[in-house]
ROSESE-225916 format. One line per 3 residues: number of its first residue (from 1); their letters; for each residue x, y, z of C-alpha. Coordinates in Angstrom, 1 decimal, m for minus. Example, Ala and Ser with C-alpha at 12.3 -4.5 7.8 and 13.67 -1.06 7.14 Angstrom:
<lumros>
1) AS) 12.3/m4.5/7.8 | 13.7/m1.1/7.1;
</lumros>
This chain:
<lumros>
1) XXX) 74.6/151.5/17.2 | 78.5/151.7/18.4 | 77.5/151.3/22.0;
4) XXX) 74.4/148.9/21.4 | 75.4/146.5/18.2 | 72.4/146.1/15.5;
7) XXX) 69.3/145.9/17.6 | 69.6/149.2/19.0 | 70.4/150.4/15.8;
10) XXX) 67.4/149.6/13.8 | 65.4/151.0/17.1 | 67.1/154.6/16.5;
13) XXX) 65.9/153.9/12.6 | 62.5/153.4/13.8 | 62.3/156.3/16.1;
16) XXX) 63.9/159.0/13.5 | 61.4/157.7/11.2 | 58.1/158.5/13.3;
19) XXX) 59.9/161.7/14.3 | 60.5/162.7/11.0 | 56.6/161.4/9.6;
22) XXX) 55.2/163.0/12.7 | 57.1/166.5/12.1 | 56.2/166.5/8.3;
25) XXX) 52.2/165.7/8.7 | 52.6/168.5/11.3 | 53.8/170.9/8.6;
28) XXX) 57.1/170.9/10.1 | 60.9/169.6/9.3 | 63.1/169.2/6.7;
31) XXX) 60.6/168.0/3.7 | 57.3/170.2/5.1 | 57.6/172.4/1.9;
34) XXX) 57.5/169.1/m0.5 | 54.6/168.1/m2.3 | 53.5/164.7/m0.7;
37) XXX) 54.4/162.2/m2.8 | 58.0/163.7/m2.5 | 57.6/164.1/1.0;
40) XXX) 57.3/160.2/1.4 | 60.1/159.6/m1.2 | 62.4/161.9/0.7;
43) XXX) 61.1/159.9/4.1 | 62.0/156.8/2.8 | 65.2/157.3/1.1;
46) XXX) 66.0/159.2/4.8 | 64.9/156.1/7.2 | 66.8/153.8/4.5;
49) XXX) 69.8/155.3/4.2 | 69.7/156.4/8.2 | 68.6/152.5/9.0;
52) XXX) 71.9/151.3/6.6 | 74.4/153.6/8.1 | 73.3/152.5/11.5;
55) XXX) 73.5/148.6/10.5 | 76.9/149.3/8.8 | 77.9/150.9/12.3;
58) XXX) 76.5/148.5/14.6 | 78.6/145.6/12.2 | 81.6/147.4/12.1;
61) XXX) 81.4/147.7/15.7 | 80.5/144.2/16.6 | 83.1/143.0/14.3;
64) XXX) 85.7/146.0/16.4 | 84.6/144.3/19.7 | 85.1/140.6/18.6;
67) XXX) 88.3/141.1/17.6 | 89.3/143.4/20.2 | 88.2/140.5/22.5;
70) XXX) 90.1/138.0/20.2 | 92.9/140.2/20.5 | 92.0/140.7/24.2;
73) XXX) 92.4/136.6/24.7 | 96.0/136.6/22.9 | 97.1/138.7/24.7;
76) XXX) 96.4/137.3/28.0 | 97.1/133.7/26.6 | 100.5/135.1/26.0;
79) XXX) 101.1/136.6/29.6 | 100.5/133.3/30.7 | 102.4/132.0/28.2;
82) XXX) 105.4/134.1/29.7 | 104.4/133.6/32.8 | 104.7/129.8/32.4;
85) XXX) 108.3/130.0/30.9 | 109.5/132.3/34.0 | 108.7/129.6/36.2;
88) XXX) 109.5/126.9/33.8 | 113.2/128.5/33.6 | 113.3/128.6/37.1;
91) XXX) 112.2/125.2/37.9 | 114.6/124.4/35.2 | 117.4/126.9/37.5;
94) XXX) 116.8/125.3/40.6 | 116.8/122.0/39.2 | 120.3/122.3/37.9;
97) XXX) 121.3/124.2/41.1 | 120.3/121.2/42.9 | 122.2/118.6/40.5;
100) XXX) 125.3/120.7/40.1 | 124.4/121.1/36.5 | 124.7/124.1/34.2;
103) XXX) 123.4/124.2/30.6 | 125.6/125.7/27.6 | 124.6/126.2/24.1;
106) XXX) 127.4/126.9/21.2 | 126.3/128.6/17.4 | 129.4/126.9/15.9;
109) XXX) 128.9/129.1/12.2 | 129.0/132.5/14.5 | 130.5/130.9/17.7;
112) XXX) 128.6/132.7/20.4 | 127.6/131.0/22.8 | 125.0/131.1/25.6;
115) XXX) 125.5/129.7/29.1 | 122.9/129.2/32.0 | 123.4/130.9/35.0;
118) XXX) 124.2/127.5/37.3 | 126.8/126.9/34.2 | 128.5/130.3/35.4;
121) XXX) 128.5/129.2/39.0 | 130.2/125.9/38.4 | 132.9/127.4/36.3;
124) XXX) 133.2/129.7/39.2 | 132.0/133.0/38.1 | 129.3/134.7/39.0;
127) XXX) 126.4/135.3/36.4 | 127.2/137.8/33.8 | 130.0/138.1/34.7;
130) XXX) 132.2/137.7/31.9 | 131.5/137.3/28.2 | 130.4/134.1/27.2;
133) XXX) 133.0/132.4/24.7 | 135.1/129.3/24.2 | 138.4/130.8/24.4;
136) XXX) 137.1/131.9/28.0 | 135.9/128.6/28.9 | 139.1/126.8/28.1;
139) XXX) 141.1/129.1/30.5 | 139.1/128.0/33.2 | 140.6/124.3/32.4;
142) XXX) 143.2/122.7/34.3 | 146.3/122.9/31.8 | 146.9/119.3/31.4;
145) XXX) 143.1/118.7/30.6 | 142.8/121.6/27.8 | 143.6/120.2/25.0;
148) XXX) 141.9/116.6/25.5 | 138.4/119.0/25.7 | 140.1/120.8/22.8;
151) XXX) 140.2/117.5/20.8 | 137.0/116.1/21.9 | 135.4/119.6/21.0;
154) XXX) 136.8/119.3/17.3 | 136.2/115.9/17.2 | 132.4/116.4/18.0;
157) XXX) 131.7/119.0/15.4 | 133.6/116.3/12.8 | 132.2/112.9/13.6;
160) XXX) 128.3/112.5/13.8 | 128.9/109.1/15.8 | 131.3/110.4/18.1;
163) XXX) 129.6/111.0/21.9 | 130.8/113.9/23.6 | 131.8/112.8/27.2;
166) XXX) 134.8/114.0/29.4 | 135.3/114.7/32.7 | 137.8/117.6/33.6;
169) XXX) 139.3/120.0/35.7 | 138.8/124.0/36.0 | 140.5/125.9/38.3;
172) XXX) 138.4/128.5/40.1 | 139.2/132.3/41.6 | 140.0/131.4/44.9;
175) XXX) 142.3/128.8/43.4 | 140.3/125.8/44.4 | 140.1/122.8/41.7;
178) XXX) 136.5/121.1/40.8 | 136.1/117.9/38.8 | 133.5/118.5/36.0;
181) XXX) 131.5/116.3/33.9 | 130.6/117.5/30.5 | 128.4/116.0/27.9;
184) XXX) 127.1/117.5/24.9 | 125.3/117.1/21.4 | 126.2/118.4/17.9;
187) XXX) 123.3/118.7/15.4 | 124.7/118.9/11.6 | 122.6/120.3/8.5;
190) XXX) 121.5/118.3/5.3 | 125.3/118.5/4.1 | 126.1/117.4/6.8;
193) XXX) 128.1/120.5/8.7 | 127.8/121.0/12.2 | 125.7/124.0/13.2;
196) XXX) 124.9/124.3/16.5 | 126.4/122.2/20.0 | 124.5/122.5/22.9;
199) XXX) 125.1/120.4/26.6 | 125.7/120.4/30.1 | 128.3/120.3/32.5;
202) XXX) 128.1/118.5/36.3 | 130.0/119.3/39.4 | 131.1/115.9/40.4;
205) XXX) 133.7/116.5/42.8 | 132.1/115.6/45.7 | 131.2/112.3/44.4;
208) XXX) 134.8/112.0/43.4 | 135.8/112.7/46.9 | 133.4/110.4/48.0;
211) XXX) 134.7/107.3/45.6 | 138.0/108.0/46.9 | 137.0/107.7/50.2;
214) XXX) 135.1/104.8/49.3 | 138.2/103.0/47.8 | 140.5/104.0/51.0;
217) XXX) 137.7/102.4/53.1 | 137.8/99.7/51.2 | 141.9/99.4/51.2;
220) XXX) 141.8/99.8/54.9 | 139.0/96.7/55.2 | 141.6/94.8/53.0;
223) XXX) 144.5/95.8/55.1 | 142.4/95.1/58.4 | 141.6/91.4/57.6;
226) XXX) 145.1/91.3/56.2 | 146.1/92.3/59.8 | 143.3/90.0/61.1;
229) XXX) 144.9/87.0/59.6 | 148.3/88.1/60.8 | 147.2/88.3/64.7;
232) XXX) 145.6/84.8/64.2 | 148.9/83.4/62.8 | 150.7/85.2/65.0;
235) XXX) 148.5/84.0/68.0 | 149.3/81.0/67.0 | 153.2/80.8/66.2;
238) XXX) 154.5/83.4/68.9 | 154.7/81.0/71.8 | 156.0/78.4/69.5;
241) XXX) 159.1/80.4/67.8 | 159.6/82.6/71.4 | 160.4/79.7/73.4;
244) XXX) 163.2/78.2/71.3 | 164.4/81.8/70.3 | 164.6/82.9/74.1;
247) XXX) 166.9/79.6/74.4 | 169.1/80.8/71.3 | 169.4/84.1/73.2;
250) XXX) 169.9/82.8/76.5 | 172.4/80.5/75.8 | 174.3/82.8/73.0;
253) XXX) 174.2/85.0/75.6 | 176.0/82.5/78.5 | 178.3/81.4/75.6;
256) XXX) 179.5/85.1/75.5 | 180.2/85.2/79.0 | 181.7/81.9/79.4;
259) XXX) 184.3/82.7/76.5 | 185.5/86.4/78.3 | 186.4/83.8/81.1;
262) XXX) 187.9/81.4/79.3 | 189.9/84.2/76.8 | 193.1/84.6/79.4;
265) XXX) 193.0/80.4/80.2 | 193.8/80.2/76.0 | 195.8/83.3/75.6;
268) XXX) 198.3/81.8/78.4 | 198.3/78.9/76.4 | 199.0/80.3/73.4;
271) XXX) 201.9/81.8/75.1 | 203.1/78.9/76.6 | 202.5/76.1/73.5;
274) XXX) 201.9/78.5/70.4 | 198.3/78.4/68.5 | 196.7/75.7/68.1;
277) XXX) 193.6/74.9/66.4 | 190.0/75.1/67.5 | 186.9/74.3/65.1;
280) XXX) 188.9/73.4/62.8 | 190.4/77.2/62.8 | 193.4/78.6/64.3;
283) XXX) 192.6/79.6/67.7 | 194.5/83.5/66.8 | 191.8/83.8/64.2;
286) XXX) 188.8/82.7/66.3 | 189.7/84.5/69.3 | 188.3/87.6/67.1;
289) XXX) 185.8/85.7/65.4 | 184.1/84.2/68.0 | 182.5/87.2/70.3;
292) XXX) 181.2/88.9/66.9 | 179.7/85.6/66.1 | 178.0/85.6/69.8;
295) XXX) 176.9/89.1/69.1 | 175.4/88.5/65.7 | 174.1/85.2/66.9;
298) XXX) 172.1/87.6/70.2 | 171.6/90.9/67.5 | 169.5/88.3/65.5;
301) XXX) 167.4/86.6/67.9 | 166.8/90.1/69.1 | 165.8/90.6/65.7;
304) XXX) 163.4/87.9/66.1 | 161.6/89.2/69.1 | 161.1/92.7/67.9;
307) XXX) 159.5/91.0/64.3 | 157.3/88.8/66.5 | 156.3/91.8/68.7;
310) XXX) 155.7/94.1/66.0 | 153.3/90.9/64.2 | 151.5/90.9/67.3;
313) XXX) 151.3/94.8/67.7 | 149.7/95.3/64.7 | 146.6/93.0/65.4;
316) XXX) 145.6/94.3/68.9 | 144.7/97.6/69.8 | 147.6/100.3/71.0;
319) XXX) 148.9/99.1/74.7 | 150.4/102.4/75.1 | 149.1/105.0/78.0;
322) XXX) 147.3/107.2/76.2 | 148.3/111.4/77.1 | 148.5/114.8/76.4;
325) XXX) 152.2/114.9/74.3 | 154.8/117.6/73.2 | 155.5/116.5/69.7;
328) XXX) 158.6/119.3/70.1 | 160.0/117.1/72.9 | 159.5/113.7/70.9;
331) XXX) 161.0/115.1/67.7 | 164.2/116.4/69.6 | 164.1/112.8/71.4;
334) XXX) 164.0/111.1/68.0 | 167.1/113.4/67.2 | 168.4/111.8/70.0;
337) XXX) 167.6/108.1/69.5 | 169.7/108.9/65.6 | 172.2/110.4/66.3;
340) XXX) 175.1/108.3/65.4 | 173.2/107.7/62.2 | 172.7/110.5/61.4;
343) XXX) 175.9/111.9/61.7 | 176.9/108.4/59.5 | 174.7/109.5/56.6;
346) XXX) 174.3/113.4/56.2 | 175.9/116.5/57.1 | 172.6/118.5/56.6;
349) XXX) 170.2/117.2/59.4 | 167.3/119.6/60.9 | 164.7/120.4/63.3;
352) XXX) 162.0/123.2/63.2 | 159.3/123.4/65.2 | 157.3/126.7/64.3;
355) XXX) 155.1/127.6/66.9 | 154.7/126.6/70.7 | 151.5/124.7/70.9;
358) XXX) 152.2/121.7/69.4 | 150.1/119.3/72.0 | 149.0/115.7/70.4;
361) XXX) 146.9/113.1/72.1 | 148.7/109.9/72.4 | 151.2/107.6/73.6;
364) XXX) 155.1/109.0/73.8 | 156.5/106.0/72.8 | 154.6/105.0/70.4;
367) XXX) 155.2/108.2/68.7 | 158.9/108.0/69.1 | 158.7/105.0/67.0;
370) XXX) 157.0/106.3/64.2 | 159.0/109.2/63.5 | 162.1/106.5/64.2;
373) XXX) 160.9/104.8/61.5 | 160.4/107.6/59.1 | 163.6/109.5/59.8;
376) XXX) 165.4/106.3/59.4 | 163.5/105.8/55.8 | 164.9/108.8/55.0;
379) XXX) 168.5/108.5/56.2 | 168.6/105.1/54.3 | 167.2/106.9/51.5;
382) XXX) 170.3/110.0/50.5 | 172.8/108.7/47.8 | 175.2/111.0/49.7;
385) XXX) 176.1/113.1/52.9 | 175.4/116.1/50.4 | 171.9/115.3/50.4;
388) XXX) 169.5/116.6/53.5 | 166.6/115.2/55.9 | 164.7/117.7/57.8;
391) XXX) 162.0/117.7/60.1 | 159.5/120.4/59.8 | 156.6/120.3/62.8;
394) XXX) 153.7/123.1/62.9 | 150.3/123.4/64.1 | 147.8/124.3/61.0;
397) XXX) 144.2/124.1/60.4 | 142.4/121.3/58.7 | 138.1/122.1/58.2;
400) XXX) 138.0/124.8/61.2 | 140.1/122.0/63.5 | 143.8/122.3/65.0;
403) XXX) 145.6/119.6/63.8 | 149.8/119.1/64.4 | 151.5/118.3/61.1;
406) XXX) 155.0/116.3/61.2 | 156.8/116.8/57.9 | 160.2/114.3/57.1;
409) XXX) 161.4/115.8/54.5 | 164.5/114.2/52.4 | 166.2/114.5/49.5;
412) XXX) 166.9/111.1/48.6 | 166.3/108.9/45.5 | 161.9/109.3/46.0;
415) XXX) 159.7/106.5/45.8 | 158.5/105.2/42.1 | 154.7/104.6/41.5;
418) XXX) 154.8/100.7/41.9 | 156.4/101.1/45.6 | 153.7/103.6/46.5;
421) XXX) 151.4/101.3/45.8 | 152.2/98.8/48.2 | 153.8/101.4/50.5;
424) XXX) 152.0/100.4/53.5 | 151.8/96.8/52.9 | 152.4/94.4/55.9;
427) XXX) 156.0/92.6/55.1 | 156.5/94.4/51.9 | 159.9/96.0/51.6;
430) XXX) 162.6/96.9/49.3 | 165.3/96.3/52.4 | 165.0/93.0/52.3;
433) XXX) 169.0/92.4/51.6 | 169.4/94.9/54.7 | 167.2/92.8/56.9;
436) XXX) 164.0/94.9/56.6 | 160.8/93.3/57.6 | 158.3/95.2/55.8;
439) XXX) 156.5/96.2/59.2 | 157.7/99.8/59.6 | 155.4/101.9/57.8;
442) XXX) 152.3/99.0/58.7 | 152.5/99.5/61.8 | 153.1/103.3/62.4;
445) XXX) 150.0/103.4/59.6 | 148.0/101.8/62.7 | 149.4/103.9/65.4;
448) XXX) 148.6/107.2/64.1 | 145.1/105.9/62.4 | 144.2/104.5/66.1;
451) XXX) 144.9/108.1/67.3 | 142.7/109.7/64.6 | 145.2/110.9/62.3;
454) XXX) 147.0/110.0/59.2 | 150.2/109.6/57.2 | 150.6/110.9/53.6;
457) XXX) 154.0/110.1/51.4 | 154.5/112.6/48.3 | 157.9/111.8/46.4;
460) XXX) 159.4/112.5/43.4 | 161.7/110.1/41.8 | 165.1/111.6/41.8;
463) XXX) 163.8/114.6/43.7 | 163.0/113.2/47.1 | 160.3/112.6/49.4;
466) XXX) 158.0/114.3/51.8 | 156.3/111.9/54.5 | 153.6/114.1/56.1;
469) XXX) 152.3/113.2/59.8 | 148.7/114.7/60.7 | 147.4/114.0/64.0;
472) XXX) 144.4/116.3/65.8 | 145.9/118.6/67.8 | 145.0/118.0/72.2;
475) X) 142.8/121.1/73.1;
</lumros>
């Protein structure tokens, strides 16, 4: 019956019944020494209670198997079941790997919280690896950004309409800094309490990076038709304001010459008839006046040239001749070139050059001018000979690459955030009253971009400023 179910059991009820008639007719079993009619009644009750016991077996069993099978289904539905959420969680892992997300969830009444394994990774720890909390996730943030995601935290649990969205800054083990995105959602009760917070967080700083290169590209496609418009004007005025200032120079020059002759002719007749005038001025007082005016008069037009070849040199591509330099040897050069200013602004002037590999690819002079033009910045720059300019040159690496770095370091007055802006603006200056043309930094911008470097300013107001030159070291 427990093997069989019902069927078989009424077949062993049959089968102990003829057995049992079969053995009593024969004068044999349990009821042979029964009269007959109690030998039937004992038969009967027998086969019924035999053929009930079997029935109530074979139920109970089939009822046993049916829900053992039941039971046998659950549990398999279940293993799948499991099954499924294993590979749902990681499909749901390698998703946010592949986003830069991470998941976090926040109990605000107990405040544990619970953080995916990608949510350890961007915050720079490994999974597990530390306690879970928000005290620990705040000192992971950049200082300056801890208590905005303080505030917008607190204001989340308070305000039901308020949208939790910030971008921030953590600071990982090996010191590097990522830019993070962090959204989240607060779910209140009927009273209207916040209960439990739960969100994600993004690694966006490559898509930061990228937008900042973006913008640069698209400053340097502004500056390049800038400079695009300038060669076309220049193009076209050059010739016209060259051939009357060559004239100015030519004959201020002739002039000078012409009065150096003339000077003893006058002085002897000074000597002979006393001063007279000339212009309208005594001739005692122009005969000092008139070479500085010559001079001035040549300086300026010189002045004019260099403004009109600088225009033109920062429209067309670098004419220099291109070779393997020893930024050590232009530095000192540069040194050179400065001296007398030098000495005129600072008793604190430096050189160090660490290393002796310090090969560029590029043009000497073109070189020369750009750190001219820097040191010079900074010179102009100190409020007093107390202050110092130093020039700091190194080879370093930059992605796996040698690159040679050229540092002009000063301590002058800095540069504010308005000037930085416009730094390397073609003709803007704030030397105008001194006669700058707003060309320096322009065109030293395209010298060392042409070679496949760049210049970076960092200044403090008050402080000073550090005006970094990289260019890719010649291997």
């Amino acid at each position: 019956a427990i093997r069989r179910g019902p069927g078989a059991a009424s077949a062993m009820t049959l089968i102990l019944s003829l057995i049992l008639v079969f053995g009593t007719v024969a004068m044999g079993g349990p009821f042979a020494d029964h009269v007959p009619h109690e030998q039937l009644t004992h038969i009967y009750s027998y086969s019924v209670s035999i053929s009930l016991i079997g029935l109530l077996v074979a139920s109970a069993t089939e009822e046993y198997n049916a829900a053992a099978q039941q039971l046998k289904t659950v549990y398999d539905e279940s293993q799948q079941a499991r099954t499924l959420i294993a590979k749902m969680a990681g499909l749901i892992s390698s998703a946010e790997a592949l986003a830069g997300m991470g998941s976090w969830e926040w109990d605000v009444a107990s405040g544990k919280e619970t953080w995916s394994d990608n949510f350890y990774r961007i915050m720079g720890w490994s999974p597990g690896e530390v306690e879970p909390s928000y005290e620990t996730f705040l000192a992971r943030i950049h200082p300056e950004d801890r208590q905005m995601i303080h505030s917008a935290s607190q204001r989340a649990i308070e305000d039901q309409n308020f949208a939790y969205e910030v971008e921030f800054r953590v600071i990982v083990a090996n010191g590097q800094t990522r830019i993070i995105m962090g959204r989240g959602r607060v779910e209140f009760d009927a009273q209207g309490r916040a209960f439990r917070m739960f969100g994600m967080g993004q690694d966006v700083t490559y898509l930061r990076e990228m937008e900042a290169q973006r913008l640069r590209m698209e400053q340097q496609a502004i500056r390049t038709a800038q400079l695009a418009m300038v060669g076309e004007l220049s193009a076209g005025v050059a010739h016209e304001i060259n051939n009357p200032n060559n004239s100015i120079n030519f004959s201020a020059s002739l002039l000078a010459g012409a009065w150096r002759d003339a000077g003893p002719i006058l002085d002897g007749h000074t000597v002979e008839h006393g001063d007279f005038m000339l212009g309208g001025i005594p001739y005692s007082s122009m005969r000092q006046r008139i070479p500085k005016l010559l001079s001035l008069i040549m300086e300026n037009s010189g002045r004019i040239k260099r403004i009109i070849e600088n225009i033109k040199g920062m429209a067309r591509p670098s004419q220099g001749t291109m070779a393997r330099v020893e930024m050590e040897a232009v530095v000192k050069k540069v040194g050179e070139i400065l001296a007398g200013r030098i000495k005129k602004c600072t008793d604190h002037f430096e050189i160090d050059c660490v290393g002796s590999d310090l090969w560029v690819h590029g043009d000497a002079g073109e070189l020369e001018q750009v750190l001219t033009n820097l040191v010079a910045n900074a010179l102009e720059s100190l409020p007093s000979r107390d202050q110092r300019v130093s020039i700091l040159v190194r080879r370093l690496l930059r992605e796996g690459q040698p690159w040679v770095s050229i540092q002009v370091i000063d301590q002058g007055t800095g540069i504010d955030d308005a000037v930085m802006a416009q730094i390397f603006q073609p003709f803007f200056t704030t030397k105008g009253e001194q006669g700058g043309t707003g060309l320096g930094l322009s065109i030293s911008q395209t010298i060392i971009t042409a070679y496949g470097g760049e210049i970076l300013i960092d200044s403090t107001v008050g402080t000073g400023t550090t005006v970094t030159v990289l260019l890719p070291a010649y291997t």
